[in-house]
N, CA, C and O atoms as CSV, one atom per row, in Angstrom:
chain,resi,resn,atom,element,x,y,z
A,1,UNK,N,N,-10.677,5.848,27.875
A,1,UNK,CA,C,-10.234,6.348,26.597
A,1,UNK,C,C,-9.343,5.290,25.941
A,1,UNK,O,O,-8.426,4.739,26.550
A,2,UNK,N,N,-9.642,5.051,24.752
A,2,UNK,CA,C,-8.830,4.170,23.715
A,2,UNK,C,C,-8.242,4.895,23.047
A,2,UNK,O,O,-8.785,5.991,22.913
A,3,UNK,N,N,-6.914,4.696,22.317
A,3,UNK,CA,C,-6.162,4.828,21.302
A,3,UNK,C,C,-5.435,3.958,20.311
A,3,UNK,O,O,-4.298,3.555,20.556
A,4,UNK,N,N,-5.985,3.701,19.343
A,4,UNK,CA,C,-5.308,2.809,18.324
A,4,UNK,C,C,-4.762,3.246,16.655
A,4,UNK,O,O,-5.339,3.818,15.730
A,5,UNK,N,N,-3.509,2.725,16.792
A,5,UNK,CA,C,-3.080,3.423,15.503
A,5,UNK,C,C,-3.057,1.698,14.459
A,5,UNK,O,O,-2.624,0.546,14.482
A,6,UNK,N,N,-3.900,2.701,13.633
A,6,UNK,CA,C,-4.050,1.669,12.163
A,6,UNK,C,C,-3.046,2.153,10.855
A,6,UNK,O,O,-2.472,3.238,10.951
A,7,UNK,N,N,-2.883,1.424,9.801
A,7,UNK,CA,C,-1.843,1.276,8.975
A,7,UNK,C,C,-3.019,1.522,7.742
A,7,UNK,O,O,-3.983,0.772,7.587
A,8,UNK,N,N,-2.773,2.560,7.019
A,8,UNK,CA,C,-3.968,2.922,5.875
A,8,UNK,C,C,-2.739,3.071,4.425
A,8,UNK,O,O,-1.682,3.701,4.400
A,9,UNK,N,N,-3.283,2.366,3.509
A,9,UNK,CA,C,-2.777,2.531,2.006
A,9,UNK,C,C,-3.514,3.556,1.024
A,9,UNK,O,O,-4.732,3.465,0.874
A,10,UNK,N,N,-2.721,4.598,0.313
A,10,UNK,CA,C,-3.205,5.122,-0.817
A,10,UNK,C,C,-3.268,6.332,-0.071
A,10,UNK,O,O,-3.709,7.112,-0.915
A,11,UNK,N,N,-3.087,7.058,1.101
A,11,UNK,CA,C,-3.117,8.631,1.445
A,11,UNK,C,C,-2.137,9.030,0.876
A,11,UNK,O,O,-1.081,8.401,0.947
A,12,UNK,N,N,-2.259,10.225,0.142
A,12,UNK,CA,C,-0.961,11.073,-0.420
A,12,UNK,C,C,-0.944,12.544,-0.252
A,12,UNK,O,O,0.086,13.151,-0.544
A,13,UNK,N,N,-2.253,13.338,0.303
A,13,UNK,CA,C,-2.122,14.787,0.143
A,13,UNK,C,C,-2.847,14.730,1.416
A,13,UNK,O,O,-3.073,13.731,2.099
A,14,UNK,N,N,-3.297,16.385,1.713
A,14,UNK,CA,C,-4.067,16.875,2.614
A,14,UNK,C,C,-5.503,16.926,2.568
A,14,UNK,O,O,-6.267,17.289,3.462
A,15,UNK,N,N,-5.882,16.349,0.939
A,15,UNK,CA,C,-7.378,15.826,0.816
A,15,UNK,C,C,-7.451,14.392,1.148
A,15,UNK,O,O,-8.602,13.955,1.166
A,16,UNK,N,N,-6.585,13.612,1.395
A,16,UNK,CA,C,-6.357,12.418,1.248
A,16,UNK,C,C,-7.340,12.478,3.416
A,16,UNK,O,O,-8.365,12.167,4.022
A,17,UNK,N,N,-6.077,13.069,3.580
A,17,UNK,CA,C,-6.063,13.192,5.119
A,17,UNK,C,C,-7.528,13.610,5.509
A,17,UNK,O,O,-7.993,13.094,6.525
A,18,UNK,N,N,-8.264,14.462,4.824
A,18,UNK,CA,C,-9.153,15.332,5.230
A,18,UNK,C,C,-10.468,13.963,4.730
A,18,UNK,O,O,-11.572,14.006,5.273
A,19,UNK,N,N,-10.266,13.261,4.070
A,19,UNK,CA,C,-11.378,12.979,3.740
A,19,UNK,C,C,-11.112,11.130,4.568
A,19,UNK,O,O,-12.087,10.425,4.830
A,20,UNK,N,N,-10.150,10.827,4.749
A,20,UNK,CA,C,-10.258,9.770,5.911
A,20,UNK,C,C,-10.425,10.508,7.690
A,20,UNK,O,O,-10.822,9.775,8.596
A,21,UNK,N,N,-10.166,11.574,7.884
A,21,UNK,CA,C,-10.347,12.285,9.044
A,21,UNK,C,C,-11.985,12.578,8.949
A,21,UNK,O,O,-12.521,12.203,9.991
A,22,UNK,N,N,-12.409,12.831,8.521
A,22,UNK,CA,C,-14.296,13.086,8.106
A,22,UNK,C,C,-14.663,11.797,8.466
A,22,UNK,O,O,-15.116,11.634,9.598
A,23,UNK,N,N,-14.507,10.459,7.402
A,23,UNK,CA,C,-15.129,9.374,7.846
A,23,UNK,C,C,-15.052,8.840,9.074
A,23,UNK,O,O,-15.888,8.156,9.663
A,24,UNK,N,N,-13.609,9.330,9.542
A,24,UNK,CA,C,-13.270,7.598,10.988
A,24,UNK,C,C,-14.731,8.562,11.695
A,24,UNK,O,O,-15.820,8.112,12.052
A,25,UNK,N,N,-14.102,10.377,11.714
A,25,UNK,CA,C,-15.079,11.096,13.091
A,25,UNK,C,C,-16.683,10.909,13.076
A,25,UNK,O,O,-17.495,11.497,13.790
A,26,UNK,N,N,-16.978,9.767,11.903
A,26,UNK,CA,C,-18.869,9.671,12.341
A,26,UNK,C,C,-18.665,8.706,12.485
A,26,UNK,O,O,-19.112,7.962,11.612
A,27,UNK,N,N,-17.980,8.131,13.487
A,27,UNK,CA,C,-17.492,6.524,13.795
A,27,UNK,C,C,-18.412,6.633,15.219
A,27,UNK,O,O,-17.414,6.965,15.859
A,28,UNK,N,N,-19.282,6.631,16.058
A,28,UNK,CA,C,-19.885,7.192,17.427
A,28,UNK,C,C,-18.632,6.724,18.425
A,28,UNK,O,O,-17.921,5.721,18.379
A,29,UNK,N,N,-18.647,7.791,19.294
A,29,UNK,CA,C,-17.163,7.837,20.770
A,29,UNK,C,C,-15.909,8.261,19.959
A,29,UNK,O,O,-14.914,8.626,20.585
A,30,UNK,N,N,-15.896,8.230,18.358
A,30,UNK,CA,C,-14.198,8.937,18.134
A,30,UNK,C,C,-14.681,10.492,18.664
A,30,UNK,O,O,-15.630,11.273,18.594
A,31,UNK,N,N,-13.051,10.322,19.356
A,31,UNK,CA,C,-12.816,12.049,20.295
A,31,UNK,C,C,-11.676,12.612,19.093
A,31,UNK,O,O,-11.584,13.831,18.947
A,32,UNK,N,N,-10.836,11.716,18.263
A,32,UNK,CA,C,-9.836,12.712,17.735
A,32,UNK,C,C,-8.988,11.263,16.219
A,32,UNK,O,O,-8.771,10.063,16.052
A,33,UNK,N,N,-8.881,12.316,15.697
A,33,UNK,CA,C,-8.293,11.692,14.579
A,33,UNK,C,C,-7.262,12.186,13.794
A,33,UNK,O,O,-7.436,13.135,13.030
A,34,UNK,N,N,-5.739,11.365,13.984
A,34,UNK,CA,C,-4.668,12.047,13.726
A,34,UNK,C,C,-4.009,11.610,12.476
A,34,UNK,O,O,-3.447,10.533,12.674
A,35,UNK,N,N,-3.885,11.974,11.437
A,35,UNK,CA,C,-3.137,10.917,9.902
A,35,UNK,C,C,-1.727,11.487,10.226
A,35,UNK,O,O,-1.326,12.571,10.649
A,36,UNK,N,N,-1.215,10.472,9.905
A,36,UNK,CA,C,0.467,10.454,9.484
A,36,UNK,C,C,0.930,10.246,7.879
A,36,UNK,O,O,1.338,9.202,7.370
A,37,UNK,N,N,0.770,11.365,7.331
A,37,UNK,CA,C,0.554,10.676,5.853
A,37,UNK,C,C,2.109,9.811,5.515
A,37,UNK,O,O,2.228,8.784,4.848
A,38,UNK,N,N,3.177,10.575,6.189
A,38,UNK,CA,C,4.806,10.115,5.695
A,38,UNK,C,C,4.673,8.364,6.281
A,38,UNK,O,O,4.851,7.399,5.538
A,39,UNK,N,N,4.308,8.266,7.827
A,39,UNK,CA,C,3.839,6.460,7.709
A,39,UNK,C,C,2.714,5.843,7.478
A,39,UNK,O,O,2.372,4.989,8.296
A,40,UNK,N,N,2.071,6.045,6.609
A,40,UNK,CA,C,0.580,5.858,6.334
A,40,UNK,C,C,-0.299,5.605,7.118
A,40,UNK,O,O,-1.197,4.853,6.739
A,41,UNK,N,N,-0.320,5.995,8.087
A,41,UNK,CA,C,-1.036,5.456,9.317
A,41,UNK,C,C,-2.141,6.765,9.963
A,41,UNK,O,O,-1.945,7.953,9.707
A,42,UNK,N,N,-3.050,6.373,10.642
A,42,UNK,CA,C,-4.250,6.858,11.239
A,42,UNK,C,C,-4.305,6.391,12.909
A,42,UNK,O,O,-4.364,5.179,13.120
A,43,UNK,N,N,-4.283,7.483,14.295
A,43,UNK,CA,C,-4.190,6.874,15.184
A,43,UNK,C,C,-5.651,7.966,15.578
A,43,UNK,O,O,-5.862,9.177,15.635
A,44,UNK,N,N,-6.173,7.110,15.720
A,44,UNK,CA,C,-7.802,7.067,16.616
A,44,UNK,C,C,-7.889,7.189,18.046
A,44,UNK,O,O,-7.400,6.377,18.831
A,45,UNK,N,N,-8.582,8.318,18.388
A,45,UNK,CA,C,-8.672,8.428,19.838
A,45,UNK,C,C,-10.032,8.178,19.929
A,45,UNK,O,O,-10.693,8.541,18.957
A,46,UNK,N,N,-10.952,7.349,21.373
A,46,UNK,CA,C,-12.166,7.236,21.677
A,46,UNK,C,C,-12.157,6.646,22.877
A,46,UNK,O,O,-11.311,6.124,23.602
A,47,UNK,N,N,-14.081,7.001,22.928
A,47,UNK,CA,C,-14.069,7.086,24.501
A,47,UNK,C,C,-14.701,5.606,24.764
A,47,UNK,O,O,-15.172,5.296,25.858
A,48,UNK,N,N,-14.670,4.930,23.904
A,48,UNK,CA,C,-14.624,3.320,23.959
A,48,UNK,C,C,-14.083,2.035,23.129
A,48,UNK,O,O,-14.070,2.529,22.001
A,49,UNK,N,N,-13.845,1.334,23.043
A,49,UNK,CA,C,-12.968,0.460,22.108
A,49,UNK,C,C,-13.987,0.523,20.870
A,49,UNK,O,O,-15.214,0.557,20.970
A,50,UNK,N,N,-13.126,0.535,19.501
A,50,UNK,CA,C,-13.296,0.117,18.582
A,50,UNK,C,C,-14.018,-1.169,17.673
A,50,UNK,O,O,-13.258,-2.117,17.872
A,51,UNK,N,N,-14.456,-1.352,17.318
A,51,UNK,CA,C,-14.597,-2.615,16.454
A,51,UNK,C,C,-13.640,-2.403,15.131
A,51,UNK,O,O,-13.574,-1.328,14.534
A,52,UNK,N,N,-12.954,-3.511,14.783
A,52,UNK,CA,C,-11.955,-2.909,13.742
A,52,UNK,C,C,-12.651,-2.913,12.138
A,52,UNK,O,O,-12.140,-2.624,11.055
A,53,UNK,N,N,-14.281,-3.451,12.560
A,53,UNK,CA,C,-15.235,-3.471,10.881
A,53,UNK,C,C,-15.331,-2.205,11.080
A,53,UNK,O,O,-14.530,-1.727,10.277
A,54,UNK,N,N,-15.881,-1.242,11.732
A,54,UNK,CA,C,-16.400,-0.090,11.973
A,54,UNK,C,C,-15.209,0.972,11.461
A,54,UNK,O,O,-15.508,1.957,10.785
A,55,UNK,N,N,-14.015,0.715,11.798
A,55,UNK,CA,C,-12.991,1.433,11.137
A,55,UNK,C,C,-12.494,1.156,9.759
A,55,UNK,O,O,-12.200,2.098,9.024
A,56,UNK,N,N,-12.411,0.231,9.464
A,56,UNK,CA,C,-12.470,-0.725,8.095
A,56,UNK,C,C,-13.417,0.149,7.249
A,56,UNK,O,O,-13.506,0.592,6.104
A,57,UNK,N,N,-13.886,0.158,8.082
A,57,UNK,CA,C,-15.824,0.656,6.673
A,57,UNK,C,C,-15.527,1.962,6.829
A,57,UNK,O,O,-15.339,2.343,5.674
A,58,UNK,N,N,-15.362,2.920,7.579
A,58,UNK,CA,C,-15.200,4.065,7.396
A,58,UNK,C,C,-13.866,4.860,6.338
A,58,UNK,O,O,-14.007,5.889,5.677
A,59,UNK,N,N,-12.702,4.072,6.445
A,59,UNK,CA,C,-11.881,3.866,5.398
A,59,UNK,C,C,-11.897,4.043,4.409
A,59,UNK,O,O,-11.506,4.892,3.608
A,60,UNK,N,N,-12.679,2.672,4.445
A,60,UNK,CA,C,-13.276,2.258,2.944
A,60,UNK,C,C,-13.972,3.391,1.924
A,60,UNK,O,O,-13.804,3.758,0.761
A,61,UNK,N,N,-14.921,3.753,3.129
A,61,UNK,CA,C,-15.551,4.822,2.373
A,61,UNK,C,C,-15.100,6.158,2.189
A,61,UNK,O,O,-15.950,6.964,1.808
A,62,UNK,N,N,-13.913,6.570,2.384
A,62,UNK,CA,C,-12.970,7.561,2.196
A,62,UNK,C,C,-12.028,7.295,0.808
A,62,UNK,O,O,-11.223,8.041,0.250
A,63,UNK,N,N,-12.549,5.667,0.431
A,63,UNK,CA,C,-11.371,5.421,-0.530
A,63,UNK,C,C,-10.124,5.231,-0.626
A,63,UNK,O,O,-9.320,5.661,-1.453
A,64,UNK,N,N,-9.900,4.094,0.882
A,64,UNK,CA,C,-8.592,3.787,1.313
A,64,UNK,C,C,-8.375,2.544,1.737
A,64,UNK,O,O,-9.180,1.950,2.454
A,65,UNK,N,N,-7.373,2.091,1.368
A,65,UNK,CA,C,-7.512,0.547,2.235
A,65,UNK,C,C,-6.506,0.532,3.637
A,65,UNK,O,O,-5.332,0.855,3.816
A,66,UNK,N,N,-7.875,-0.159,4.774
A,66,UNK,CA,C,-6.283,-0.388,6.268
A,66,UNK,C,C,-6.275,-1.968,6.007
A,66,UNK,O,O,-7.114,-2.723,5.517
A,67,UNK,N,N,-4.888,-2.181,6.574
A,67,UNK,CA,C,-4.205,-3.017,6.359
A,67,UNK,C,C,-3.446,-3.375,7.978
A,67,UNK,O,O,-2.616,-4.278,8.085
């Protein structure tokens, strides 16, 4: 099991959260996805390491930038 917490710009509400929590989870092996909206951050649980494009792009397509 992996866990990595990433640093995401532009979350501000509970749609914010809900709609980067949707993308990371069709990421294949994410087990859990936690937003911190007060430190802008996203910590990813899975049952194998990451590629950090694969999280990048899922982001992205939520309409967020990690950093």
């Amino acid at each position: 099991m992996t866990v990595h917490t990433y640093r995401v710009i532009g979350m501000a509400c509970g749609h914010c959260e809900g709609f980067v929590t949707e993308e990371i989870k069709r990421i294949p092996g994410v087990t859990a996805v936690a937003v911190d909206l007060e430190h802008d951050s996203v910590t990813v649980t899975s049952d194998r390491p990451l590629d950090i494009a694969e999280v990048r792009a899922a982001v992205e397509e939520a309409g967020y930038e990690l950093v």
